[in-house]
C-alpha positions in Angstrom: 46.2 59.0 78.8 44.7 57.6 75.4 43.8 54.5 74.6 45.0 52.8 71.4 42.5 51.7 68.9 42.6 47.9 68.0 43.5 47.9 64.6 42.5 43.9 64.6 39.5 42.9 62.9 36.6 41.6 64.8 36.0 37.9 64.9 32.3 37.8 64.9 30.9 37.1 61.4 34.2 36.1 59.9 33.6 32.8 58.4 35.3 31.3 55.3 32.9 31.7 52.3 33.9 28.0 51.3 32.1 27.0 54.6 29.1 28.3 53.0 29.2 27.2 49.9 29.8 23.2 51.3 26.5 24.0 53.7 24.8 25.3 50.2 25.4 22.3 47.7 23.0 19.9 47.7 23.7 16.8 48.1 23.7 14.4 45.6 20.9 11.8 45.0 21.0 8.2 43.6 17.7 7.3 42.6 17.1 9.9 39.6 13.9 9.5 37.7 16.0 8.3 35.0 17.6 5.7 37.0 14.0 4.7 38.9 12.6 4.1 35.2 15.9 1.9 34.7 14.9 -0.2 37.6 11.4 -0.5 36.9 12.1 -1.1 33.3 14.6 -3.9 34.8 12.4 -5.4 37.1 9.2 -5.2 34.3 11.5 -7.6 32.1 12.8 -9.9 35.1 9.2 -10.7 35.5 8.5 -11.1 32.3 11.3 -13.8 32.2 9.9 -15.9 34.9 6.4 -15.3 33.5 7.7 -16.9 30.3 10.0 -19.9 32.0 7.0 -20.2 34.6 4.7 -21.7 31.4 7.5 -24.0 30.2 8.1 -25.3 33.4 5.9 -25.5 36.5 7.6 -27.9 38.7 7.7 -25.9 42.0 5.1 -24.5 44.1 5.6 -20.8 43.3 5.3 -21.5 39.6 2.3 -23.2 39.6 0.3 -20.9 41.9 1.7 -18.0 39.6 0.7 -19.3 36.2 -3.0 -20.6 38.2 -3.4 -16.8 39.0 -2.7 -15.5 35.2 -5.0 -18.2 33.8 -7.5 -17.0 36.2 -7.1 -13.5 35.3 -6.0 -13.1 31.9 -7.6 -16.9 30.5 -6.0 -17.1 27.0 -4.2 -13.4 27.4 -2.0 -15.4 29.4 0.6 -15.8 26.9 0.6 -12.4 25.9 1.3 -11.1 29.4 5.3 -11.7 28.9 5.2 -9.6 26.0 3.0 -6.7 27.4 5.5 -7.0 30.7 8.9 -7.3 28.6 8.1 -4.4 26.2 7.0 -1.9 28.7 10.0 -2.7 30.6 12.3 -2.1 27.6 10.7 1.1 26.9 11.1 2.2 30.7 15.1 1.1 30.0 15.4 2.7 26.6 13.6 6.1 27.9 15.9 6.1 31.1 19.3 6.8 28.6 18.4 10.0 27.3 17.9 11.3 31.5 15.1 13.6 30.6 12.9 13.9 33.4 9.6 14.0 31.2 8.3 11.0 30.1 6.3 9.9 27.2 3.9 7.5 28.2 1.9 7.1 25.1 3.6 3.5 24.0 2.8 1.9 27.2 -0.6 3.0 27.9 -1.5 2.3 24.3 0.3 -1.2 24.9 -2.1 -1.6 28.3 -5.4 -0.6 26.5 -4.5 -3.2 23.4 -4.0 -5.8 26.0 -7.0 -5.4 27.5 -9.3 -4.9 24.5 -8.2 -8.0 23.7 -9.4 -9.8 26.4 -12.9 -8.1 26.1 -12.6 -9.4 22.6 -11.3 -12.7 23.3 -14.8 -13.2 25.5 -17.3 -11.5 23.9 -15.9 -13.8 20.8 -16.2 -17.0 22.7 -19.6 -16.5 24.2 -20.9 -15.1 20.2 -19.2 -18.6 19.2 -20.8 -20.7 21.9 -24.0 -18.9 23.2 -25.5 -22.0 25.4 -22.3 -21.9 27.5 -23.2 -19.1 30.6 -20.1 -16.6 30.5 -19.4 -16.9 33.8 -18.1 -20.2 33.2 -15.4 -18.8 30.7 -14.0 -16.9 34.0 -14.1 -20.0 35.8 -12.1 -22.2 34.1 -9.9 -19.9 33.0 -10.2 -19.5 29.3 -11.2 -16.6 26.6 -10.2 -13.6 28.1 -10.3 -15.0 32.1 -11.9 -12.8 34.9 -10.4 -9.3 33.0 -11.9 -10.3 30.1 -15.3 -11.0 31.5 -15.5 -8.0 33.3 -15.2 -5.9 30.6 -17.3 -7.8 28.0 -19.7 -8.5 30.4 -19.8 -5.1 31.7 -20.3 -3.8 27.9 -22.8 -6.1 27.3 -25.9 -4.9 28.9 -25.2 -1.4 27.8 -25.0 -1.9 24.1 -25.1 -5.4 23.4 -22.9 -8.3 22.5 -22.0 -7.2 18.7 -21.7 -3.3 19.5 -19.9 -4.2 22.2 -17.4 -6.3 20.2 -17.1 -3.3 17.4 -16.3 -0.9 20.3 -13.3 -3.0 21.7 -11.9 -3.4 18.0 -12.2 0.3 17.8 -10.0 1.1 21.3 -8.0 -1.8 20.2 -7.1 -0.1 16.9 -6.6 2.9 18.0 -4.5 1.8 21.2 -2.3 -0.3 18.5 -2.3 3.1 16.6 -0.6 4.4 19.8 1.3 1.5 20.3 3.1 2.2 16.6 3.7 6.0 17.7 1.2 7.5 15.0 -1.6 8.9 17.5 -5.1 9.2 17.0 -5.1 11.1 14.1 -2.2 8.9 12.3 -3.8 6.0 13.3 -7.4 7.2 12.1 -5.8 8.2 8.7 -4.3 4.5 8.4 -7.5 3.4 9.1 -9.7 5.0 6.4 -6.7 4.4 3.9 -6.9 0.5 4.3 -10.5 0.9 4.1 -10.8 2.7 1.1 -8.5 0.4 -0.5 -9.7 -2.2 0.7 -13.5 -1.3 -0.6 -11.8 -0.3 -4.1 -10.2 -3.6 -4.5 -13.5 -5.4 -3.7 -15.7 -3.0 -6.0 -13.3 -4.0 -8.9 -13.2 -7.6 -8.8 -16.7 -7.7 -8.2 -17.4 -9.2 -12.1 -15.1 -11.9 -11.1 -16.5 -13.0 -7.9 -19.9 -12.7 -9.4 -19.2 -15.1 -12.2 -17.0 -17.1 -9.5 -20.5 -17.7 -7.6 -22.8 -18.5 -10.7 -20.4 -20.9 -11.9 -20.4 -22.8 -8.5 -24.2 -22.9 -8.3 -24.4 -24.1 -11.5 -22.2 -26.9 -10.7 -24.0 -27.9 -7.7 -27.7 -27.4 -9.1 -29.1 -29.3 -6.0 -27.5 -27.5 -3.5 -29.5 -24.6 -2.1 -28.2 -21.2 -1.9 -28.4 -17.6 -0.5 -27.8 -16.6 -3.7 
């Protein structure tokens, strides 16, 4: 007696493809980079705002302890920080709409190294203007360029000196500003030696003028003594 053959199929390995496809789709994620650069941008610019209403008004505790920190940190730069804060956190909000995942950071860092060349600036400046004053005292009380700006001026200072110093700082700050306006190193450099060449023309042809401009005031004021 013969046995049938089971003409059923077998149950092992038959499971819906649909099943597989649900186990295969990743699941979806909230934080994108383009939405964390939307909250950073968010939260760059919220600070900013209290920054800014934090110098107007210091009436509570938390105010006054925040603006003593930026004065002892940033001195005069103070009043830039809001600015520095607010427009990095618009450019983190305006980059986050286009949901590209690279990022251009060129315009912020360039924004960063302005700020910070001109606190070197800011002390180097202050102690050139007012050389019997130590320059630690400048980070003391909280004016120039505060504690940022003395680290970096003083650090400069014993390495090249107080005016090479200076003329390097206007140099990173011109070319972070360069950065800042989206032109780059060499756009920025180009700028640069346009100005000064125009500049230099312009002074080379009125010099006749402000020759004649200097005899005629000498000869006005015959007892005053002159460089000249």
């Amino acid at each position: 007696m013969t046995r049938r053959s089971s003409s059923r199929p077998s149950k092992r390995g038959a499971r819906p493809a649909s099943g597989r496809r649900a186990a295969a789709a990743p699941a979806p994620t909230f934080l994108t980079p383009a939405r964390k650069r939307e909250l950073s941008g968010a939260a760059l610019v919220a600070l900013a705002v209290v920054t800014l209403v934090s110098f107007v008004s210091q009436g509570g505790r938390l105010t006054q302890w925040w603006v003593g920190l930026l004065e002892t940190g940033f001195g005069w730069g103070r009043f830039g920080l809001p600015i520095l804060l607010g427009g990095i956190g618009a450019w983190f909000i305006v980059d986050s709409m286009d949901d590209r995942v690279e990022q251009r950071w060129s315009r912020p860092v360039g924004a960063l190294g302005l700020y910070l060349a001109l606190l070197g600036i800011l002390h180097l400046g202050l102690s050139l203007l007012r050389p019997g004053i130590a320059p630690r005292i400048f980070k003391e009380t909280g004016v120039a360029g505060g504690a940022f700006g003395y680290a970096l001026g003083e650090g400069l200072r014993p390495v090249l000196g107080a005016v090479p110093a200076m003329a390097l700082l206007l140099v990173l700050a011109a070319v972070s500003a360069s950065f800042v306006a989206g032109l780059g190193l060499v756009g920025g450099a180009e700028l640069l030696w346009r100005g000064l060449r125009q500049g230099s023309t312009g002074i080379w042809q009125r010099r006749d003028a402000a020759g004649g401009l200097l005899v005629g005031l000498r000869e006005r004021l015959p007892g005053r003594t002159f460089f000249f």
